[in-house]
C-alpha positions in Angstrom: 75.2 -45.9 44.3 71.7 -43.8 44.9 70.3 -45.8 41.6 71.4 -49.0 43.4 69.7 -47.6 46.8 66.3 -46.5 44.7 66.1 -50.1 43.2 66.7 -51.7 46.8 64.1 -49.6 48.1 61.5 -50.6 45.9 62.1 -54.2 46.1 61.7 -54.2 49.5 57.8 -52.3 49.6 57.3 -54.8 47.1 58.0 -57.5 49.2 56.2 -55.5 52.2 53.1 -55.6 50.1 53.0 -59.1 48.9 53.7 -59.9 52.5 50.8 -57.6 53.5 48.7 -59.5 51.0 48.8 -62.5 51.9 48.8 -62.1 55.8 45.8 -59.9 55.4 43.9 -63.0 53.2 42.0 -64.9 55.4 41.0 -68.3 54.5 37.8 -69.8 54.2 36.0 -70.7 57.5 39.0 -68.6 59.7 36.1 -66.4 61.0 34.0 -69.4 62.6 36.5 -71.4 63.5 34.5 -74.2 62.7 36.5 -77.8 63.5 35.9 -81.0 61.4 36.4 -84.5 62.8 36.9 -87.0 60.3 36.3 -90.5 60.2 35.3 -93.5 57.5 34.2 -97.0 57.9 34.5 -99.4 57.9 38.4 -100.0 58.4 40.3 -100.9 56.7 38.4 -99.1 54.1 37.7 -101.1 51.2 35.9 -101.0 47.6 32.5 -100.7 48.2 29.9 -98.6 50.1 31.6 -97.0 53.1 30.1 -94.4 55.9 31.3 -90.8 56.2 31.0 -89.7 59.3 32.4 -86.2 60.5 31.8 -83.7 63.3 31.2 -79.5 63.3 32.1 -77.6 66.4 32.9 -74.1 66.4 35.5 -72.0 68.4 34.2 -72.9 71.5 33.9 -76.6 70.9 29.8 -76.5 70.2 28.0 -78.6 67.9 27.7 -76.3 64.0 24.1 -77.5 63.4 21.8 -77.0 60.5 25.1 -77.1 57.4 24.1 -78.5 54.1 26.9 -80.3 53.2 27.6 -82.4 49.6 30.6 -85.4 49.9 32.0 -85.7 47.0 34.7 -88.6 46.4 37.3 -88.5 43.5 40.0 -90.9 43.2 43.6 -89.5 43.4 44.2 -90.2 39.8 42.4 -89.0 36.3 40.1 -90.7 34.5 37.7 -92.2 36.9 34.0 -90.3 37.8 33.8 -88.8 41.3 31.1 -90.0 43.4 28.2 -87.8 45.2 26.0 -87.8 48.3 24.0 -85.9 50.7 25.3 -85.5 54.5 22.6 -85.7 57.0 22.6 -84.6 60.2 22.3 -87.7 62.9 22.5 -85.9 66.1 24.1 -81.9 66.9 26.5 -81.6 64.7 27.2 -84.9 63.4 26.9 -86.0 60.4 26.9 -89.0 58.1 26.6 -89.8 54.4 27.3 -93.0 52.4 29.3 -93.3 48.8 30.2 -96.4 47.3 34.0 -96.2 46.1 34.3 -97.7 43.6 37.7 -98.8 43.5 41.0 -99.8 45.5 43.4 -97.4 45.7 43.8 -93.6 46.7 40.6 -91.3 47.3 40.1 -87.5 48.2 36.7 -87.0 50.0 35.6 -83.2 49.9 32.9 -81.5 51.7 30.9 -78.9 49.6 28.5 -77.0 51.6 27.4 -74.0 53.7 26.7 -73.1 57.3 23.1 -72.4 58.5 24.5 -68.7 58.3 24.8 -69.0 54.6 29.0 -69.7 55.2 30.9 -71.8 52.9 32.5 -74.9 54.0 34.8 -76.8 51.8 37.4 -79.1 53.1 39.7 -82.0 52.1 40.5 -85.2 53.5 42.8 -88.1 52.2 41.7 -91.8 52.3 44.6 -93.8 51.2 45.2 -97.1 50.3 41.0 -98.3 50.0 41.9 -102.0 49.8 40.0 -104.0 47.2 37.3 -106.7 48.3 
C-alpha cells in the first residue's frame, strides 16, 4: 500500500507542474493587451485583389500606432504559394494592405510584425469560402 501511496504522490506533483507550466506561459501579446479588428473587402470576398483592413488598440481601447506589420495570405490547402504585402498605417491605428488571392476557396491571412516597442505581433484570421469571379 505505501509503494502504491509513493507512486500516487508523484503523479500528482507531476501533474501540479505541468499545470504550473502552462498557466505560468503567457502567450504572445498577453502583456499589451493589444486588440485586432478584422475586416476584408470587398464582400463577398472574391478571387482577386481584396483590401485588408484591421484595427490596434491596446488595453484601454487606444489606437497601437507605429507596428510594422507583413500580411501574409496562404490558402487552407498545400500546394499553392502564399501571397505578401506591407500594412500601412491610414489613420491611428488603422491599417490597410492589399493582396490579390488568387483563388476561390479557403484562405488564412496572418499578420507578421512588431509593435513600435520592438513587441511581436502575430495573429490569425480565417477567410472562408473566397468565391471565384
Amino acid at each position: 500500500m505505501g509503494i502504491s501511496c509513493v507512486k500516487g504522490c508523484r503523479l500528482v506533483w507531476v501533474i501540479v507542474a505541468i499545470g504550473v507550466g502552462v498557466c505560468c506561459h503567457r502567450p504572445p501579446n498577453t502583456s499589451r493587451n493589444v486588440t485586432i479588428e478584422f475586416e476584408i473587402k470587398p464582400k463577398p470576398v472574391r478571387v482577386g485583389p481584396v483590401v485588408i483592413c484591421f484595427t490596434l488598440t491596446d488595453a484601454v481601447n487606444h489606437p497601437v500606432t507605429g507596428a510594422q506589420i507583413e500580411v501574409e495570405g496562404d490558402m487552407s490547402h498545400a500546394g499553392m504559394s502564399p501571397v505578401f504585402a506591407q500594412a500601412n498605417e491610414v489613420q491611428a491605428g488603422h491599417y490597410e494592405s492589399q493582396l490579390s488571392l488568387a483563388m476561390a476557396g479557403d484562405w488564412v491571412i496572418l499578420l507578421h510584425g512588431a509593435l513600435r516597442d520592438g513587441e511581436k505581433l502575430e495573429r490569425q484570421f480565417d477567410v472562408r469560402d473566397v468565391r471565384p469571379n
